[in-house]
N, C-alpha and C positions, 0 to 999 in steps of 0.2 A: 824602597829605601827611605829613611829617615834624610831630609833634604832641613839643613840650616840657614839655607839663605832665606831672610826673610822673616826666620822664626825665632819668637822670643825665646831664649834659654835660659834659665835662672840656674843659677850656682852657689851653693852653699860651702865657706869653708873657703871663699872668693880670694881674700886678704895675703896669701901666702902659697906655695906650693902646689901642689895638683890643680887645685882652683884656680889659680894665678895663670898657670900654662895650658888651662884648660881654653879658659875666660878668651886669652891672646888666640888660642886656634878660634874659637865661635867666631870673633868678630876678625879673622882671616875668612873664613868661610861668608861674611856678610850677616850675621845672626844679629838681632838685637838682644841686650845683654842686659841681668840684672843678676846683682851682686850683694850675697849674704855674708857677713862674718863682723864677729864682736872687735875686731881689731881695730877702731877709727882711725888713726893713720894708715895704718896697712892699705883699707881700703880705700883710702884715698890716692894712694900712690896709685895703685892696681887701676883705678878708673881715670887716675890723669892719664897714665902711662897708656888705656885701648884709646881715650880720646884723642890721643896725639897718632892713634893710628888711624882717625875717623870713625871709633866705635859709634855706634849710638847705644848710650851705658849709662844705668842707676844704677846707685850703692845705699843700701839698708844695714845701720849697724842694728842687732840684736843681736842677745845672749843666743843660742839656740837651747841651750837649756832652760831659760825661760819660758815655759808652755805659752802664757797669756801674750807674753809681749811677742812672739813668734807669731801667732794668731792672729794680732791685731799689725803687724808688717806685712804677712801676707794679704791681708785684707787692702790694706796702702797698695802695697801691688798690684794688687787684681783693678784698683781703683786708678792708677795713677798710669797704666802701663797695657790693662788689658791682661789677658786670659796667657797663661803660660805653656809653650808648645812642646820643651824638652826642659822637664826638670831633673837634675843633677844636684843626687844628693853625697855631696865630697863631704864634708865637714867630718872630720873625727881626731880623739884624744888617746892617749895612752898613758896610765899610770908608770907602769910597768915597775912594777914591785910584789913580793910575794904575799900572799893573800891575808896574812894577820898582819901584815906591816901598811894593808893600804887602806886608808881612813875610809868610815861609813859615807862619808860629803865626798869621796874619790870616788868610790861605786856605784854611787846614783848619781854622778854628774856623767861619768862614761855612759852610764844606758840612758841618759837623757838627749847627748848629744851621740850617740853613735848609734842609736837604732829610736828612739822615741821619736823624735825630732822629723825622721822621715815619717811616720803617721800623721805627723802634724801637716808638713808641706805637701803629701800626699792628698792628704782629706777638705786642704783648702784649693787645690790647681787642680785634684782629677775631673771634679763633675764639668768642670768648664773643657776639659779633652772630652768626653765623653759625650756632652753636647755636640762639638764642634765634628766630633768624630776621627778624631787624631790629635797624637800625642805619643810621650815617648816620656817613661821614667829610670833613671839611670839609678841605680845605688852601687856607691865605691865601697865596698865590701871589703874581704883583707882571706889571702890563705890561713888566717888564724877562725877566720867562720868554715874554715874544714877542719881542723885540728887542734887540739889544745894544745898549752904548751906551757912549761913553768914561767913567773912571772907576768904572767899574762893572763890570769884567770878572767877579770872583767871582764877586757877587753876581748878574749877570745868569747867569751860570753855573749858580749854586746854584737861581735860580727855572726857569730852563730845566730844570732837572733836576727841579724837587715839579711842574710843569708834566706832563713826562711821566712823572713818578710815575702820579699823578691817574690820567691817561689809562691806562696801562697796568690799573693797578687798578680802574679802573671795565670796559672791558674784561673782565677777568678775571674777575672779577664777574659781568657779565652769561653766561660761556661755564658759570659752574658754578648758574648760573640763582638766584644767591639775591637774596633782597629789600632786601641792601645796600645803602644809594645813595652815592655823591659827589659831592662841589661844589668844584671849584675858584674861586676866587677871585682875579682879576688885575686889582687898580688902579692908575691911577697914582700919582702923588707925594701923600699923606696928611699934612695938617697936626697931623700928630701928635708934632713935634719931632724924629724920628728923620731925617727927611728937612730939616734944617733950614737953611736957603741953600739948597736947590736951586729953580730956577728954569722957568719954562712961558713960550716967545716968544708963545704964541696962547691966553689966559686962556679964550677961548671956546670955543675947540676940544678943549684941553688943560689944564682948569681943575686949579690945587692943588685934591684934595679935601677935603670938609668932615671929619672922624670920626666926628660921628652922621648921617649922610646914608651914609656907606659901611657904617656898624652895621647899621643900616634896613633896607638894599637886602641883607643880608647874609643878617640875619635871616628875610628874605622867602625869599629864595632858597633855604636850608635847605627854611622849612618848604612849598614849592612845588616842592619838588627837583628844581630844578635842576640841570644837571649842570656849567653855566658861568655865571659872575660876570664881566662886566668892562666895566671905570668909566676912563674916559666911554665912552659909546659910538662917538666917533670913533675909539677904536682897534679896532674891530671894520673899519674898511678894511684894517688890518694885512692879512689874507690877501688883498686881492687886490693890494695892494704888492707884495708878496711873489714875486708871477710877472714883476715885472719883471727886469732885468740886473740883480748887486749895485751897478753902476754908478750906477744910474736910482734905485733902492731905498735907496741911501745918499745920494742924491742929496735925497730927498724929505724922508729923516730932519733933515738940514741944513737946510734950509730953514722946517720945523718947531722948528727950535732943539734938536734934542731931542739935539744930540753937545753942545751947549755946557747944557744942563740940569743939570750936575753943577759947572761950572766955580766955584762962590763957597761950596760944598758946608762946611759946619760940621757937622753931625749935631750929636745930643743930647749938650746941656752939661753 
């Protein structure tokens, strides 16, 4: 088992939401904590608020879609903090608009910060797991990196892409036989404001989820290492939709509501 007491965990995406309830369980667990996201106030809330629990907690504001300036925090990190034991890569954005209405500077900042970003934080914390001989990389993923959906081209793009990141890298992993582990994570829609207006035809099948019910199971998951997260469990028929004609398969999606799930879409105000 993936064991948090004691172990640094870095969090991306810190300032707000999934990171925020994340951040609070690690340093429940006793983890030392550091804390990514562009938001300077946010983050500063976020690390008075562990310190007033006894966290021991640093905060790094950086763009994450800055490559250079990402690279050069991580490096602060590694410098100021030591070798990182569970990295958690949360951080992600959503346009959500249809694909000629969403700017060329929207589509490259989604795959900058929703799947490039983790290459980044990956390529600067793994050799120091790989050394040490343990480790554990989490990438929060989305059931949009199993299925497409209208309005949501990029994005579903970008999760398609930390999807088979994940994959690739766990892979990889096991061929150079080290005791690294990974967990992908793929929820659905998250009441977390960021998905805000969006919508579920079948609340039982395809429940909005809660924030700390996804933290929980998240949390669990690490330290049970897992190597797959995905909420609800009705989307785990996904693969065998999948063998159907895209005809039947797009078919099934519609009928699930899940092309009109984006239509009344606001995101975070």
């Amino acid at each position: 088992m993936t064991q948090f007491f004691d172990a640094h965990v870095l969090i991306t995406g810190a300032a707000s939401g999934l990171g925020r309830l994340m951040a609070l369980e690690a340093v429940h667990r006793k983890a030392r904590v550091t804390l990514l996201d562009r938001d300077p106030e946010g983050l500063d809330r976020v690390r008075e608020e562990l310190c007033r629990l006894g966290g021991e907690v640093s905060a790094f504001v950086v763009d994450l879609a800055d490559r250079a300036a990402l690279q050069v925090v991580c490096a602060q990190v590694l410098a100021a903090r030591g070798g990182v034991d569970i990295l958690i890569n949360n951080a992600g954005i959503v346009s959500g608009k249809p694909l000629l209405e969403t700017s060329d500077e929207a589509i490259e900042r989604t795959f900058q910060v929703n799947t490039l970003a983790h290459f980044w934080t990956v390529r600067a914390f793994l050799p120091g797991m790989l050394s040490r001989g343990k480790g554990h990389i989490v990438t929060v993923a989305s059931v949009a990196g199993l299925a497409g959906t209208s309005r949501l081209s990029d994005y579903c793009a970008s999760k398609f892409a930390a999807v088979g990141f994940d994959e690739s890298l766990r892979v990889e992993l096991k061929r150079l036989g080290s005791p690294v582990r990974t967990t992908v994570v793929c929820p659905y829609f998250i009441d977390t404001g960021m998905f805000e207006g969006a919508s579920t035809r079948f609340p039982r099948l395809l429940p909005i989820l809660q924030p700390d019910d996804v933290v929980r199971r998240i949390m669990i998951a690490i330290e049970r290492n897992r190597s797959r997260l995905i909420m609800p469990r009705f989307v785990l028929a996904l693969p065998v939709a999948r063998v159907l004609p895209p005809v039947l398969f797009d078919a099934v999606l519609r009928i699930l509501g899940v092309n009109r799930s984006m239509d009344h879409f606001r995101g975070r105000q």
